[in-house]
N, C-alpha and C positions, 0 to 999 in steps of 0.2 A: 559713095556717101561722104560729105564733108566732116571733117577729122573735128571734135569734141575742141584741138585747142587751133585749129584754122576758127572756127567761131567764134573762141574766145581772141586771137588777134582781132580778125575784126569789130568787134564788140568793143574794143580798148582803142581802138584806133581811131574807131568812130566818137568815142564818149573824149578823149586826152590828146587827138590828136599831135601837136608837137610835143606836148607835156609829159608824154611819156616818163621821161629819166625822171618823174618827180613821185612814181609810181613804185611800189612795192610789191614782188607776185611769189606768192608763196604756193611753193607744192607741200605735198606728203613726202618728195622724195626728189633728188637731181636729176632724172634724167630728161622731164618734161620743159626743162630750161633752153636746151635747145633745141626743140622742134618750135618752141612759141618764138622764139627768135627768128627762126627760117620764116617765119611765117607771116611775124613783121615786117621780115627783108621783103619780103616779097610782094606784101601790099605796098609797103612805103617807096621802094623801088630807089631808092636815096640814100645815103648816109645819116643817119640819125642816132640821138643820145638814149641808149639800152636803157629800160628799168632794172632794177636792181632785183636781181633772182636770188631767192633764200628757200631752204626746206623750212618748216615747222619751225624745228625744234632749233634753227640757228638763229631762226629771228625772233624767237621768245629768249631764246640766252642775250639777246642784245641789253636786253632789259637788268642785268646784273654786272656786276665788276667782279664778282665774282668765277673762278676759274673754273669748267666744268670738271669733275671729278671722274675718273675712269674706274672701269672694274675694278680695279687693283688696289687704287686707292682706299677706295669704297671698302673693300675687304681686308683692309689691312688695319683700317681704320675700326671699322668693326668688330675685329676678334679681337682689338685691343678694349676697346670697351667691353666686350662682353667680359673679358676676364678678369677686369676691374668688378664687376657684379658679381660675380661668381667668388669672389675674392670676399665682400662683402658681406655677402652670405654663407664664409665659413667653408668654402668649396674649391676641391682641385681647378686648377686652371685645365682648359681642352686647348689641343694643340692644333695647328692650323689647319695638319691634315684633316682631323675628323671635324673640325670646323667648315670646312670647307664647303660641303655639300650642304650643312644647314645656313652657309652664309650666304649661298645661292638665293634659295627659297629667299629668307628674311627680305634682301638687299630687293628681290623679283616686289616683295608684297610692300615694302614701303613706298617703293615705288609708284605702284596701285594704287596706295592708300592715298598716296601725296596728289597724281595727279586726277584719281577722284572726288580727290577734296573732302577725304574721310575722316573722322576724329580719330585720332593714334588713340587716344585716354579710351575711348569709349569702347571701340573693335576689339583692342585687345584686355578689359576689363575682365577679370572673372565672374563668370555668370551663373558659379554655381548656383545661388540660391534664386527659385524663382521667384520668388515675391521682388528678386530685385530688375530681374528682366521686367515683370509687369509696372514697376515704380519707372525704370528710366527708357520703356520704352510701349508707353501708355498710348501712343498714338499708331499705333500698329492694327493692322490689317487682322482678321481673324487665319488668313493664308501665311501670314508674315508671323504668329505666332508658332501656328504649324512647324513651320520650320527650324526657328529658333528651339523647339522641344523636343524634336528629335535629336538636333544635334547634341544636346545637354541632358539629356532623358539616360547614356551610360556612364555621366559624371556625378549624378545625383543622384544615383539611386545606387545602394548596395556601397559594399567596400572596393575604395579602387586601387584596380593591377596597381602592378609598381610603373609601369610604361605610363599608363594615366597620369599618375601623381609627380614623374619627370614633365610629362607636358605640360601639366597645369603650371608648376614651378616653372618653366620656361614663360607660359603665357604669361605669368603677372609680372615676368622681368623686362617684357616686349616695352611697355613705354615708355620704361627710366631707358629702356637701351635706346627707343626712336628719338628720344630729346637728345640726351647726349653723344651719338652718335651725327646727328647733323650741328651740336653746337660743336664737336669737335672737327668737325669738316672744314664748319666754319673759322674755326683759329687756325686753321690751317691754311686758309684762303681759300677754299673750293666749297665747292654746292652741287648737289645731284640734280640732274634734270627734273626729278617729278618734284623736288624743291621749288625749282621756278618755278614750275604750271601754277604750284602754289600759290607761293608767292604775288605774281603775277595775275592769278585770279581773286586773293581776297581781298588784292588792291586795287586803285583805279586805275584798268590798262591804257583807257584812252590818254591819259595826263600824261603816260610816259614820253619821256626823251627823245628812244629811240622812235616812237610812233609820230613827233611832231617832225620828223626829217622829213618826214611824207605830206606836208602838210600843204600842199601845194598841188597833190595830188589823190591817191587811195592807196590803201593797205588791198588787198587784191587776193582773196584765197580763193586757188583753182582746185575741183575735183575731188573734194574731201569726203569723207562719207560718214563712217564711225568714229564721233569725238567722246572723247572723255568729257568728266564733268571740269574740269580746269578748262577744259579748250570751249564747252559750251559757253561755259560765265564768260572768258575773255572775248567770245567773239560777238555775245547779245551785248555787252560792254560796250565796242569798238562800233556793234551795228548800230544804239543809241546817242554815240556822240558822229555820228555822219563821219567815223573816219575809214570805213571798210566796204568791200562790196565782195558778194561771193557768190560763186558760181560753181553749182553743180550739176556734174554728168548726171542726169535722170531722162528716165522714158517714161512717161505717163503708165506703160503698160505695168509695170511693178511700183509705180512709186504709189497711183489712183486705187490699187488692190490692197486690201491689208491683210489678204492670207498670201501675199506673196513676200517671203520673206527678204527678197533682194531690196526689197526698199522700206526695211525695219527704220533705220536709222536716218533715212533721206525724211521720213514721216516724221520723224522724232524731231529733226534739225527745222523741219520747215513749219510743220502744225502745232507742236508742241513749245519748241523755242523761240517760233515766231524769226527765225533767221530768212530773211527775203533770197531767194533765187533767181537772179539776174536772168537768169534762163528759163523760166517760171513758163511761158507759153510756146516752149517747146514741141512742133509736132512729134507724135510717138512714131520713131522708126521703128520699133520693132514691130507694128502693128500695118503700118502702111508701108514697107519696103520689103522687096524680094529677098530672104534669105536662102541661100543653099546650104543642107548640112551633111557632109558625107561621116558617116559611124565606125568606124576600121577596129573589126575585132582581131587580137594579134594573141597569139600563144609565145608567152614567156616574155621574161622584161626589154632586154636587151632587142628584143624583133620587133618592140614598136617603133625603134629608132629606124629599121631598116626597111620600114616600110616609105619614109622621104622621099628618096628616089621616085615611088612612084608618084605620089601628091605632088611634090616641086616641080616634073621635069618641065613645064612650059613655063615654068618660072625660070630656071636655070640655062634654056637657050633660050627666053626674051620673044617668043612665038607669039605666047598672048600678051595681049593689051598692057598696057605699063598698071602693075599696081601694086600697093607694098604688102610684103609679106612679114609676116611672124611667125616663128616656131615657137613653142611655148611650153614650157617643161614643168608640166603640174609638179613631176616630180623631179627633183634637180639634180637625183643621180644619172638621170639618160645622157646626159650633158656630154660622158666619153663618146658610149655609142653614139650619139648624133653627128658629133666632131668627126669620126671615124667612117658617116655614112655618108655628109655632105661631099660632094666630090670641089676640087679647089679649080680644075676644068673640066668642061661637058662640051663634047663636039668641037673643042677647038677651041671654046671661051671661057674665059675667067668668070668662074663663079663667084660673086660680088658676096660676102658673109661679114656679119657683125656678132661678135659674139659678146654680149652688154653682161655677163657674169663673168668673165675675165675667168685665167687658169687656176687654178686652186693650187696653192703651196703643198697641201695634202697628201696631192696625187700625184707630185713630184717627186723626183729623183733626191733632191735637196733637201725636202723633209724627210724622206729616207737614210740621209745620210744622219739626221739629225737626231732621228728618232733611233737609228743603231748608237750612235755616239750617248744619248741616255741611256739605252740599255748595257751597253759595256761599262759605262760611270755605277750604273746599281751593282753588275756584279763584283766592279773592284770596290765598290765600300764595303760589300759584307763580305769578300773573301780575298780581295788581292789576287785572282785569278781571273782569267777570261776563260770561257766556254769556247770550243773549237768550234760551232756552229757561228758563233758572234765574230768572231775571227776569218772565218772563211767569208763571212759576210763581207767582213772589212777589205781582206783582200779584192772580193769581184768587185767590189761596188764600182759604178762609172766614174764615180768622180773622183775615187780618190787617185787617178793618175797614175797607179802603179806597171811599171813595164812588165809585159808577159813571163819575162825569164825570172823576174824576182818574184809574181806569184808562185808560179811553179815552184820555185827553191824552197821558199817557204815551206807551202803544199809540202811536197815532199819532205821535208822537213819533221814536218809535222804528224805525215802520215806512217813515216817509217818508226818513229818513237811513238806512235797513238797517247798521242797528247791528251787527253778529253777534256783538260782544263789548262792553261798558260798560263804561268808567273805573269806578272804586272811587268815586270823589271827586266823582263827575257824581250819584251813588246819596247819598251822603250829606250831599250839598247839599239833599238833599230836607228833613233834619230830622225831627223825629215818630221814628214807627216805622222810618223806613228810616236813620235815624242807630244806632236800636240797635240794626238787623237787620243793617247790613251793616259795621259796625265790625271793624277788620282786628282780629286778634290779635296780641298781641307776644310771647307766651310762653305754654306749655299750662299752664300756673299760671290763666291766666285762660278757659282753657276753659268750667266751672263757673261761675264769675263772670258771664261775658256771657250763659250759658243761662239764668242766674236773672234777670238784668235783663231781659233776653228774655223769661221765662216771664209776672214781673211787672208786666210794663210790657204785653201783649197783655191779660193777666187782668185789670189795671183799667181797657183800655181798653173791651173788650166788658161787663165791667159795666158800667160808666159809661153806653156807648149801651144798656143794655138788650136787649142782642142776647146773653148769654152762655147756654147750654144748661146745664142742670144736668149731664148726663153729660160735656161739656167741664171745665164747675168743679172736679170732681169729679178729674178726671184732670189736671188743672193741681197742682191742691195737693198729689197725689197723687207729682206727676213734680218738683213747688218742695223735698217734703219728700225725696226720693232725692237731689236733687243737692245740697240738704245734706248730708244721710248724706256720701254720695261726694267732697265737699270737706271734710268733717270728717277723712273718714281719709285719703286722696292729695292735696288740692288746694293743699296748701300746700310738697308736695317733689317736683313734678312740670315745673316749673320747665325742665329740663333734658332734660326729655322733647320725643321729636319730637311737631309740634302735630297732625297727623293720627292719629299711635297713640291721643291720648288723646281722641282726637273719638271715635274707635272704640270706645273704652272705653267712655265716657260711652253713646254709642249701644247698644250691649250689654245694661248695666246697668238703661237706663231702658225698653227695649224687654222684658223679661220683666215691666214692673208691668200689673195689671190693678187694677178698680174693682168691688166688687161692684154686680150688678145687685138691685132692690127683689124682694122675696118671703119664701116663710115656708118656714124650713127643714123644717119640721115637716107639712104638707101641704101641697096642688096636686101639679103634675107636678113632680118632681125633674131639672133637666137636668145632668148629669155628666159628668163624663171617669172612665175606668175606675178610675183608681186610687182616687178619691173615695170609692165604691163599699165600701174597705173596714171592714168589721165593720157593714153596714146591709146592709137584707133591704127587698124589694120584692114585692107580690103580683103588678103588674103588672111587666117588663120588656124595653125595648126598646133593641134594641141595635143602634146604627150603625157601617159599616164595619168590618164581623167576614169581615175578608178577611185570606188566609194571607201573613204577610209584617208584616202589621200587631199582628195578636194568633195567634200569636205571633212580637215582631218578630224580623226575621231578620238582625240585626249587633248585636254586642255592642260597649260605647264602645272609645273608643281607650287603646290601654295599650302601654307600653314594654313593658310583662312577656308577654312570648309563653304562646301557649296550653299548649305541654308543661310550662312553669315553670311555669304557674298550677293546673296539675293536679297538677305535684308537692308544691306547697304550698298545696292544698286552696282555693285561691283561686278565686272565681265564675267561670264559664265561659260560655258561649252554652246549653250545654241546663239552665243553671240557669233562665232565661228562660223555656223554655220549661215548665217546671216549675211557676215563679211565675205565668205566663199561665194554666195553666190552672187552677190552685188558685183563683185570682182569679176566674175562667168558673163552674168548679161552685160554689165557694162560693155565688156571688151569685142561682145558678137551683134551688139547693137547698131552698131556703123557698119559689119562687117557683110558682104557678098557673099560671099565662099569660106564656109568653116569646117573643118575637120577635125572630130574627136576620135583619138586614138586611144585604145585602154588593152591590158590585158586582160584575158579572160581564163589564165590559168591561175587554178588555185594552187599558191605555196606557201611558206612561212609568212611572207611581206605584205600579200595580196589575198583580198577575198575573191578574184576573178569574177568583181560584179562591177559595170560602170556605175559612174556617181549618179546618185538622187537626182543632181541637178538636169543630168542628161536626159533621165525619163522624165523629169516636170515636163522639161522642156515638147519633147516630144509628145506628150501628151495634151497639152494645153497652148503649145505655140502660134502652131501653124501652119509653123514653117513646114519646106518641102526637106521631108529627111530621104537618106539613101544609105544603106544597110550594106557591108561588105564583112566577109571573112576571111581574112589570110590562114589557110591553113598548111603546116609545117608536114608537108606529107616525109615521113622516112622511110625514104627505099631501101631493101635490102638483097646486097648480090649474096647470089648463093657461094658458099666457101670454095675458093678456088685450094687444090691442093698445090704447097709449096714443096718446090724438091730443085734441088740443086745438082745439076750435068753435070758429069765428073769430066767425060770424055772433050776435048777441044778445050779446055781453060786451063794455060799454063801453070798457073797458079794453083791448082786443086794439087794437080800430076806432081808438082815438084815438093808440094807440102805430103803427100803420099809416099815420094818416092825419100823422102828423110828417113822414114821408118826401115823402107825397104833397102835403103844402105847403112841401116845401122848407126845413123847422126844421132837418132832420136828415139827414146826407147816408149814403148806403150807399155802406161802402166795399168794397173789393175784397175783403179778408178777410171780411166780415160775406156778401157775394153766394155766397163759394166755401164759407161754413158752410151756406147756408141750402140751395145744389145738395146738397152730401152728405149731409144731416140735416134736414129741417125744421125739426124737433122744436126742435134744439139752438140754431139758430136762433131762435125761439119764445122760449127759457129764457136766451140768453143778450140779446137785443138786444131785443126785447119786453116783457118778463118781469124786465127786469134782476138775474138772479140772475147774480152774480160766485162765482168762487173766491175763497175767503178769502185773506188775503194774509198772508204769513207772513214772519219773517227767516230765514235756513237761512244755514249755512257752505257748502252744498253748491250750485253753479252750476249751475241748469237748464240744459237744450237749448238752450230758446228762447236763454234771456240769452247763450249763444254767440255766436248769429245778431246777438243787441244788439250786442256785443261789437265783431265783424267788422263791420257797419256802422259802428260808430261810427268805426272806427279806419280804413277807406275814406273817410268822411268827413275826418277832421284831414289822411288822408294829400292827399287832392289838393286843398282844401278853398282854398291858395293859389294855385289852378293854374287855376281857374274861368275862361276865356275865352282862356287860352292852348294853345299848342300841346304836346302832349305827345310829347318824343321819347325813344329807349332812354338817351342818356347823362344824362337826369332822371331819370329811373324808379329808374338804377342808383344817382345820387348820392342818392336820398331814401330808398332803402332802409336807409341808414344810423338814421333815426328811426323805423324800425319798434319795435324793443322798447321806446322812451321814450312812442311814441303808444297801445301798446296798451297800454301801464302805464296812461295817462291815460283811455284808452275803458274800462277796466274799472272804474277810480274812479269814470267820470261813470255806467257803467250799475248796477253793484251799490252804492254809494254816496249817487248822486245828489249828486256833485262831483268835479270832474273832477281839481282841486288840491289831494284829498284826500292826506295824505302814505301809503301802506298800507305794512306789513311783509309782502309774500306770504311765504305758507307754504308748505306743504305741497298741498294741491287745487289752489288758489288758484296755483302754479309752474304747475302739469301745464296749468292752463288757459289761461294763458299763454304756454305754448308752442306749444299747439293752434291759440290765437288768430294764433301768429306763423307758422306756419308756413302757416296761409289765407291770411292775406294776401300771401304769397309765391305763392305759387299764382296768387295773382290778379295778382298785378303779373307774371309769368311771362306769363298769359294778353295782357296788354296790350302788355308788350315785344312780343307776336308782331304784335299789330295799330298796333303805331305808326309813323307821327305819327297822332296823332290829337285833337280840340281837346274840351277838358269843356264842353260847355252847362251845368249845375246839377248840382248837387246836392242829395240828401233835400229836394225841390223840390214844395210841394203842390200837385197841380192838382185840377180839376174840372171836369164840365159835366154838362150836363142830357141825357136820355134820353128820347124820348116809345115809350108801347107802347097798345093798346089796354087798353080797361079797361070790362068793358058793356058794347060796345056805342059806347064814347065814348074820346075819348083822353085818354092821362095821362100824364104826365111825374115823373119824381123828379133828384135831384142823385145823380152818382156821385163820389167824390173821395176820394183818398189822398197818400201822400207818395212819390214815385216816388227809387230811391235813386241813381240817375246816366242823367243824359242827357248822352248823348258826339254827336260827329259824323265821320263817319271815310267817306272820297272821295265826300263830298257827300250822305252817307246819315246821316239822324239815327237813334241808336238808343237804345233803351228797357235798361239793365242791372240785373237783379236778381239780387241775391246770397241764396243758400241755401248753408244749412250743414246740413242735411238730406237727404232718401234721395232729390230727388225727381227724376224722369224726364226724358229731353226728348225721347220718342215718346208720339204717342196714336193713336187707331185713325181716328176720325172727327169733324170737328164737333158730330155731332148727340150723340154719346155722352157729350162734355164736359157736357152738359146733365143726361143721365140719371140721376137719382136712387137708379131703381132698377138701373143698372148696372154695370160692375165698372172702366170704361174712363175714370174721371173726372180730369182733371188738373189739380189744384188751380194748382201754378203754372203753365201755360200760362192759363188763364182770367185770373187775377191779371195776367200781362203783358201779353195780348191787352186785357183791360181798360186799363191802364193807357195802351197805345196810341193807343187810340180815344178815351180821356178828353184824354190830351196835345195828338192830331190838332184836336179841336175845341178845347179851352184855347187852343193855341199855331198855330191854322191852318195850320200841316204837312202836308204826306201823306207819304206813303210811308215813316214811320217803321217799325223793324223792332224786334221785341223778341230782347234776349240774355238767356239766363238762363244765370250764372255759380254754376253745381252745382262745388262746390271739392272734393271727394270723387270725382268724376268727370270733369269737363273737361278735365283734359289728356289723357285718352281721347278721351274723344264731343266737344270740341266746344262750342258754345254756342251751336248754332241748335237747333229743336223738329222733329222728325220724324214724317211719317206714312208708316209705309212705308220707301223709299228716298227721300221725298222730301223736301227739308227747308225749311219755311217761313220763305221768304226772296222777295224781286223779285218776278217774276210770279204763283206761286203764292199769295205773301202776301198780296196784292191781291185776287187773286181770294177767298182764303179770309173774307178782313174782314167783307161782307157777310153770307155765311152766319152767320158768329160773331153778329155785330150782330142777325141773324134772330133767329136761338137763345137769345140774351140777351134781346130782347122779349117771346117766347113765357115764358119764365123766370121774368120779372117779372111775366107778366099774371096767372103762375099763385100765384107770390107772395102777389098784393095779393086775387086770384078765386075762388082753390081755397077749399071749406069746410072744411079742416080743415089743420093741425099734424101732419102725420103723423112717424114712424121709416122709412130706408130701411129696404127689402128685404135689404139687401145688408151682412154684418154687420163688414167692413171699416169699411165709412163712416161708423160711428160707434164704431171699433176702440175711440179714446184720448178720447171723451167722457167728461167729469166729469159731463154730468147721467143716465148710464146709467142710475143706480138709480130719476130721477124717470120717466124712460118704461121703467122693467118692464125692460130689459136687463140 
């Protein structure tokens, strides 16, 4: 079917022949400028003089000298008048930030208001009192008053909130603020857009200047559909003085229906306005031409884009027939996935792709860098320190060019002193890049300034090594030439501004640029966002994220001007939206042969997993031939393969094995009581030497509790080593409990003990935790004194022999045991947990069991430590205490089996068996052929290698 502006060349060629250059063609948007060109060329087949191609809105600015005003202007201008009012009335000034989001709204509605052509006096008028609604708006509909009384029906009746009575104070300051807010644009030499429309509509548009350039020819508007009431007056204007001709995409089949909402406005424009449609006898293609339309239901977002492959592929080797394609992205996040799905060759040839949204700054590496460099500027204003996560940031990042060995040093650096926050002045000692990167601010004056040094200073540094990407270059110059812009018009009266508002700003501003990507607008696949889309025609059409909520979306922007005002004063509303969505839909399948809507149909937070309304009209009342598919995401599941690692044949096992068994390497208690619970983990942790990564965190693990509580056991009796311990000591030293766990927390999260820290916040809570264990423990002691310290965090060791083949073996067992006391002639073994753990178990032999449910980590661990002591320090009769601070002043501090608790005679007897059990243990340790996972899925609850053995 011939393309919407193939017609309109000819149509121009035929009426202007060589005249053309004397012609003016206005879109809604640039991209339609050059297909109507091709299309010229192609008729004319010759060299000829181009008309002059303008959007809208460039060639209504023609009509002023005045300089268009940008956002920023616009907003700066703005909160300075407001606060001139607010001044006036006796009132604090608001500051940018919280201005902000109402400068939004305001800056959105005057806009509206202006190119509506709506009275500013009138709209924003107080309406409390109805007798004055009925006085100055007497000509009103009995639906039009409906409305207006609802809205005003919680203003006038009763006593109003305090939130009420700021809004209303706002609304009567709206008009003094819409006058002098545009006369102050104006002394400034700028004018807002919906200024002109203005302007330009309640003057005579045909008289103007810029219109008699054309006077030799037509003003020429293609493909419009929803005008405002500015753009209506100016164009029945231009239509009454013979100086315009317009032509609109319409098909009889929506325009001739009036419950078809795609052609609300085309009725409006033609029956109502009386604006003539050069295209006016039209036959209806969607009425008389075959359309095809495949319906592709997809589960989850990302898997509509992956469905391409299959729709494109005789587009991508060129099989069928020549005809143009579009992708179409209702929703303009599929934009990666698509990128990612499209292949660059298929079968050997170059897939031909246009991507007309260009890359998103966004989603770059580049605004990444930009957006860490604000967030390290916020935490050096309020505290002169970096966070280690922001830091580590800064290190990996790609761009900043750092060589492998200076991350690491750093890193390490950082990780052996657990940093959790870095001086300012520790960072820019460094020089290079990290003097420009981490340079404090003194004033949001210099916002801009340091981004640009920043942008510059990275861009010739990756050139220089040869490491720069073109799509990076590209977005650097792209993001150097905006923050120009953006210190050209704020950066030099911003000064006064707070420094976060305008990091904000900046971020805002630089975060909508994008980069176009390489291709021909003119063939290959077209990738697009919907609104692209208009006044271009596609044989082929694919259309992504055509889900209800999306097209057509379902919130209209934010507006001070409530719905019943905006219908009284004919101002856009949400089902104009809907109107324009689908105008948008059928236009673009109305030329189109082969169309495909893609949508998802799972429900999640983003999605109602229902296609759009427009899809079931369509289907319903079309005609067209539809064809119904489901992509379904079937998830296969293997059944759990068990992971176990061969000991026998890999040199590597044998030699990490055979460490222990020549005594290099000693196994310690914790390392025996991983290997009982887990092999595996075992295997990966002490064989295998795979570590958890080590990290900085603000947030104090478990374990480092446990560090914690040791350590500050340690300082506390640490001068007491040989002496007797009685209650009136205990009592007098308890006075240096909070000064010693300040110190044990320093030496265990610091790694310095004389570190000076500021606790905070966690850092309090854990501190008191830490103090109040130790109380407990020193409770538990008062109970048992006198009693004399042997050592402390005291390493011992000895050797073990167990069978092995056939032959015997030996290895080194050895730890740091954390108190050995002596108390009526009995030495005992004290280990302190800050943990859940037990002090019953069922049986000896179950301590051993792998696969069973009865394992008791710390009893093995103390029983070990016994037996290692007994032989170290030739002893007997030592007893183990384990000091559980969660539970001991209940249960106690002996181990129980039963009613029995393992102490004097029992104890003795039990050793031996233990000792058995620990043999057998070993043999199977160093025997067993393989690495296995328990049975038991406790036992490897809280392992970190779960994912490498299939857990």
């Amino acid at each position: 079917m011939k393309p919407f502006l193939q017609e309109l060349a000819e149509d121009l060629v035929a009426k202007f022949g060589n005249n053309l250059q004397h012609c003016a063609i206005i879109f809604n948007n640039k991209r339609p400028a050059a297909y109507l060109q091709k299309h010229l060329a192609d008729l004319i087949k010759k060299p000829f003089f181009s008309p002059s191609f303008f959007t809208v809105q460039e060639f209504f600015a023609k009509s002023t000298d005045y300089r268009l005003a940008d956002f920023y202007i616009q907003f700066f201008t703005l909160h300075r008048i407001y606060n001139q009012l607010l001044r006036e009335e006796g009132l604090d000034p608001i500051s940018g930030n919280k201005f902000f989001p109402l400068a939004k709204i305001m800056l959105a509605d005057f806009s509206q208001i202006d190119i509506d052509l709506v009275d500013a006096d009138k709209i924003y008028r107080d309406l409390e009192d109805i007798s004055v609604i009925n006085k100055d708006f007497d000509y009103l509909s009995p639906e039009q008053y409906q409305y207006l009384s609802q809205f005003w029906t919680s203003y006038s009746e009763g006593k109003h909130k305090r939130q009420q009575e700021l809004f209303i104070k706002m609304w009567r300051r709206m008009p003094k603020l819409y006058h002098k807010f545009h006369e102050a644009l104006k002394t400034q030499g700028y004018i807002t857009n919906g200024m002109i429309y203005r302007e330009l509509a309640q003057g005579n548009a045909a008289s103007q200047a810029f219109i008699a350039d054309f006077e030799k020819g037509k003003v020429v508007f293609a493909g419009f559909n929803a005008l405002s009431n500015a753009e209506a007056r100016i164009f029945v204007n231009l239509q009454e003085a013979d100086k315009a001709l317009f032509y609109f995409d319409a098909d009889n089949y929506y325009l001739d229906d009036p419950l078809q909402e795609a052609g609300l406005f085309l009725r409006k424009n033609i029956h109502q306005l009386g604006i003539k449609n050069v295209f006016e006898n039209s036959p209806s293609l969607m009425r008389n031409e075959r359309h095809q339309v495949d319906v592709y239901s997809v589960q989850g977002q990302a898997a509509q884009a992956k469905i391409l492959n299959s729709i494109l592929k005789e587009n991508y080797t060129g099989t069928g027939k020549e005809t143009s394609v579009a992708v179409v992205l209702a929703d303009e996040s599929l934009l990666i996935p698509a990128l990612q799905t499209i292949p660059t060759n298929y079968d050997g040839q170059e897939v031909e792709l246009n991507v007309t949204m260009g890359f998103a700054l966004a989603a770059s590496s580049v605004y990444g860098l930009i957006d860490l460099w604000s967030s390290c500027q916020l935490e050096i204003q309020q505290t002169r320190r970096l966070s280690y996560k922001n830091v580590e940031a800064f290190l990996t990042h790609p761009l900043t060019g750092l060589s492998q060995a200076m991350r690491d040093k750093i890193k390490r650096a950082l990780l052996t002193e657990k940093e959790v926050e870095i001086p300012q002045p520790r960072l820019i000692n460094q020089k290079g890049l990290f003097e420009v990167f981490f340079k404090r601010l003194s004033h949001a004056g210099e916002v801009m300034e340091q981004l640009l040094e920043l942008c510059n200073f990275v861009l010739a540094r990756l050139s220089a090594a040869g490491t720069l990407k073109k799509i990076d270059a590209e977005l650097f110059v792209k993001t150097i030439q905006e923050l120009n812009r953006l210190y050209d018009t704020f950066g030099r009266d911003v000064a006064y501004e707070e420094i976060p508002f305008i990091i904000s700003l900046v971020q805002k501003a630089i975060m909508g640029l994008a980069v176009p990507l390489s291709g021909d607008p003119l063939k290959g696949i077209q990738l697009m966002g919907l609104l692209e889309t208009r006044n271009l025609n596609f044989d082929k059409v694919v259309m992504l994220g055509f889900n209800e909520g999306i097209v057509p979306k379902s919130s209209a922007g934010n507006s001070f001007i409530p719905d019943s005002i905006r219908r009284v004063y004919g101002l856009p509303v949400l089902e104009n939206q809907d109107a324009i969505s689908a105008y948008m839909v059928y236009r673009l399948i109305q030329r189109a042969e082969n169309i495909n809507f893609v949508y998802n149909s799972l429900t999640d937070e983003s999605t109602s997993g229902e296609p759009s309304r427009i899809l079931k009209q369509l289907a319903y009342e079309s005609g067209f031939d539809f064809n119904y598919y489901s992509l379904d995401l079937n998830v296969r599941t293997e059944p759990v393969k068990e992971v176990q690692i061969k000991k026998e044949g890999n040199a590597a096992i044998q030699a990490g094995l055979q460490r222990y068994l020549d005594k290099n390497k000693t196994l310690s208690p914790s390392a025996l009581t991983q290997y009982i619970l887990n092999p595996i983990d075992f295997f990966f942790n002490y064989i295998a030497g795979i570590k958890e990564p080590k990290e900085v965190t603000a947030v104090v693990e478990a374990n480092e509790v446990g560090s914690i509580l040791h350590k500050v056991m340690e300082y506390f009796y640490e001068d007491c080593v040989g002496q007797e311990i009685t209650t009136p000591l205990l009592k007098a030293k308890r006075k240096d409990i909070p000064s010693l766990t300040e110190k044990a927390f320093a030496a265990v999260i610091f790694n310095n003990p004389d570190k000076a820290v500021a606790f905070k916040g966690m850092q309090k809570v854990i501190l008191a935790i830490v103090e109040a264990y130790v109380n407990i423990i020193v409770n538990q002691d008062e109970t048992q004194a006198p009693f004399r310290i042997a050592s402390l965090e005291q390493w011992v060791e000895a050797d073990i022999s167990f069978p092995l083949n056939g032959k015997e073996a030996s290895i080194r067992i050895g730890g740091i045991i954390d108190r050995v006391d002596l108390k009526d002639g009995i030495t005992r073994i004290v280990d302190y947990k800050t943990g859940s753990d037990k002090l019953t178990y069922k049986d000896i032999p179950e301590l051993f069991n792998t696969d069973g449910k009865y394992i008791n980590k710390a009893l093995i661990q103390t029983l070990l430590y016994t037996y290692v002591y007994e032989q170290f320090s030739g002893k007997t009769a030592v007893e183990p205490n384990l000091y559980v601070v969660k539970t001991m002043s209940q249960e106690g501090v002996w181990f129980k089996s039963g009613r029995q608790s393992l102490s004097g005679d029992y104890l003795e007897e039990a050793k031996p068996e233990f000792i058995s059990a620990l043999k057998e243990k070993l043999t199977e340790l160093f025997e067993a052929p393989y690495f296995k996972s328990s049975l038991v899925e406790d036992n490897y609850k809280y392992s970190i290698y779960k994912t490498l053995f299939g857990k």
